[in-house]
C-alpha positions in Angstrom: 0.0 0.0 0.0 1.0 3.3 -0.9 1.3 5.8 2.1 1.6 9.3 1.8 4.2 11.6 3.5 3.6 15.0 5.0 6.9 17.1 5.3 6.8 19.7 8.8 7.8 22.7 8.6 10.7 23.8 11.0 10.5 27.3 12.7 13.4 28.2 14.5 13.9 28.5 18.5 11.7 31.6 20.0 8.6 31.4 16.9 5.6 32.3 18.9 2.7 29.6 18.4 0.3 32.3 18.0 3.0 34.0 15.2 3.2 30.8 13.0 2.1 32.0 9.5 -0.5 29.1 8.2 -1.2 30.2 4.9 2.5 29.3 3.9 2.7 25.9 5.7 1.2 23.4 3.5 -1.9 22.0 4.0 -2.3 17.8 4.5 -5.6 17.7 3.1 -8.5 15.2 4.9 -10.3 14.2 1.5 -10.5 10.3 1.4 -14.2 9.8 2.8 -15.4 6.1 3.1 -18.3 4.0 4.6 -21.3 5.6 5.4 -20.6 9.7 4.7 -24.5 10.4 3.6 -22.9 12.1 0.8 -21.4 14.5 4.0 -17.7 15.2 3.0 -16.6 18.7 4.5 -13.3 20.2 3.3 -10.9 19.6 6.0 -6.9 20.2 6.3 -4.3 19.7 8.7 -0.8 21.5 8.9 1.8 20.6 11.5 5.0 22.8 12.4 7.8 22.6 14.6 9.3 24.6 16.7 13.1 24.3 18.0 13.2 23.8 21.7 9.0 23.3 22.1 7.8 21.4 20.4 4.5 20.9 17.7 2.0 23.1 16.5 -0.9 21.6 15.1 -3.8 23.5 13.4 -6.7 21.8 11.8 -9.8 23.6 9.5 -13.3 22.4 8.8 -15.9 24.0 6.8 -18.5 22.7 8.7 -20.8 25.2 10.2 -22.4 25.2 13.3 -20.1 21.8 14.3 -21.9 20.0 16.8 -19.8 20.1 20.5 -21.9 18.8 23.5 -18.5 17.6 25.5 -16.0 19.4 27.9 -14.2 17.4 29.8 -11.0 15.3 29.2 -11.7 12.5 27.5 -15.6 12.3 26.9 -16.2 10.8 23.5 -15.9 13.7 21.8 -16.0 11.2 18.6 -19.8 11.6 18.5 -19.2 15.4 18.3 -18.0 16.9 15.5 -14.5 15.7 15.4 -10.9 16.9 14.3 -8.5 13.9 15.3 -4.5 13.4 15.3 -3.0 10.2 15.5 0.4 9.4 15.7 3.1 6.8 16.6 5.9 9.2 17.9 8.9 6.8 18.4 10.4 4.5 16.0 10.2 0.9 16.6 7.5 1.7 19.9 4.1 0.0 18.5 2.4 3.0 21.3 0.6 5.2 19.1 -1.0 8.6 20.7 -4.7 9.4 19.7 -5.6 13.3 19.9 -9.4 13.2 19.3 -10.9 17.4 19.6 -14.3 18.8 19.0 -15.0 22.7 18.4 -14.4 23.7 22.1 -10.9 22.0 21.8 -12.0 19.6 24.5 -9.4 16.6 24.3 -9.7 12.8 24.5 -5.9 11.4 24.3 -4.2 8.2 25.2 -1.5 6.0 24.1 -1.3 2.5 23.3 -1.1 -1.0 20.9 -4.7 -0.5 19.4 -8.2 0.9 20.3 -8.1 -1.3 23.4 -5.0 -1.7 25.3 -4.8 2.2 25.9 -3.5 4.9 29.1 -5.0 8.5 29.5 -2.0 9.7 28.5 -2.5 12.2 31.8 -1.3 9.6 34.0 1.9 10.0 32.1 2.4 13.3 32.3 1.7 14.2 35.8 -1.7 15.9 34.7 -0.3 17.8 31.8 -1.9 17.9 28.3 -1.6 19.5 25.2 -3.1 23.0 24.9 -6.0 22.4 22.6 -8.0 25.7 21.9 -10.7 25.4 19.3 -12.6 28.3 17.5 -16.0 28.3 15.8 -16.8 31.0 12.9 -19.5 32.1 10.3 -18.1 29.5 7.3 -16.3 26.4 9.6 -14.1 25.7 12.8 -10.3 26.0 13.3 -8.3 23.9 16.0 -4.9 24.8 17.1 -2.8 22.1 19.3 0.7 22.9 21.1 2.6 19.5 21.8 5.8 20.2 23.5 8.6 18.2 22.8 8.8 17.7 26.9 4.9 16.2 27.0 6.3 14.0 24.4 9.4 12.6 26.3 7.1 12.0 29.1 4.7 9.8 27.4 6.8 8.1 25.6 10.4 7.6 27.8 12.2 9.4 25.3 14.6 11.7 25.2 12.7 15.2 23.4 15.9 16.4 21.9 15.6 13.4 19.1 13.1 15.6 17.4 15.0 17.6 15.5 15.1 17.9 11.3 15.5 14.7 9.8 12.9 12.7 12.3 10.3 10.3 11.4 7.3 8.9 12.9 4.2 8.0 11.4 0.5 9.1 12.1 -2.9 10.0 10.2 -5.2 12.6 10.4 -8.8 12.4 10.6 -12.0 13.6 10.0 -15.4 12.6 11.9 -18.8 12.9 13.9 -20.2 9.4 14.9 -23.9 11.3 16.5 -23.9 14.0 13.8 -26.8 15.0 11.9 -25.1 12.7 8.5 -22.2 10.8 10.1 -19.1 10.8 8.2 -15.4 9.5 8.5 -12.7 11.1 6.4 -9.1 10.4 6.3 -5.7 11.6 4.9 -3.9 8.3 4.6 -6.5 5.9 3.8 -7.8 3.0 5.8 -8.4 0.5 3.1 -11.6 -1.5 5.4 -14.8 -2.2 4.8 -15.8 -0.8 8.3 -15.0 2.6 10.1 -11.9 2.2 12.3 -9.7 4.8 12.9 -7.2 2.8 15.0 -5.8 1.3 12.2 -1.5 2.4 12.8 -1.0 -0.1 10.0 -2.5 2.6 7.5 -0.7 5.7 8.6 1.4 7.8 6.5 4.5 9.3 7.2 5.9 12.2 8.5 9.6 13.7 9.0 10.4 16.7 10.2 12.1 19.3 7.6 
């Protein structure tokens, strides 16, 4: 199978998250819909930066109005919601893969494991710390913005953060979703090739390396 790659762009040491400059980061786009979409297939993209001596920047975009977001607290299935997710298998060779699932409020549902079952709140890693998820609803879709430090990282992982630096790899997929929406509809950016919705597929992710 074929797997896509998505480059990330490197921002030196001392970029402000709220400075990066989106429009010139290029855009992994969320545009493989499959199983039952009702014909529902909103435009989504993801774009991921780093940042020397922090970490990642993640910002997603849906143009979905008025995105359904009943939940607010760490990890409630914000799946049913309207859905921006991140998954990603940080460390070479570690089978752990880290789901970051986020509806419209930027409410979080994260954990780490093997597959959909064998999984730790990745807060009990990290001594309580998460990644800063803020989400923002306007007239024509809804934007999500993630901060992952490098630090979090090494922490859930038993890593070292400096090995994230240009020249990494790790794989991961980004995804699109809303499982009690109005049409319910799974998109993808590296494709799971099933013939039922599952998201927790690591054996379909692309790749990504750090520029």
């Amino acid at each position: 199978m074929d797997r896509k790659t998505y480059v990330i762009t490197a921002l030196p040491a001392g970029t402000a998250p709220e400075k990066v400059e989106w429009s010139a980061v290029a855009a992994a786009k969320v545009d493989t819909f499959s199983w039952e979409t009702g014909g529902w297939e909103p435009a989504t993209e993801a774009r991921l930066v780093f940042i020397e001596n922090l970490g990642f920047i993640l910002r997603m975009t849906c143009a979905e109005q008025a995105p359904k977001a009943v939940y607010t607290q760490y990890n409630e299935p914000v799946y049913t919601d309207s859905c921006m997710e991140f998954f990603a298998a940080w460390q070479a060779g570690d089978p752990r893969y880290m789901n970051m699932e986020m509806n419209a409020k930027g409410t979080l549902l994260s954990c780490i494991g093997p597959d959909r079952y064998d999984r730790t709140p990745i807060r009990d890693l990290t001594g309580g710390d998460l990644p800063a998820v803020t989400g923002e609803i306007g007239p024509d879709g809804w934007v999500l913005t993630a901060v992952i430090p490098a630090a979090l990282l090494g922490k859930i992982y038993g890593m070292d953060p400096a090995v994230f630096k240009s020249g990494y790899r790790f794989s991961g997929n980004f995804y699109k979703c809303g499982d009690d929406t109005p049409v319910p509809h799974y998109g993808m950016w590296n494709p799971v090739a099933l013939p039922k919705a599952d998201f927790h597929r690591p054996d379909f992710f692309g790749e990504f390396v750090i520029g």
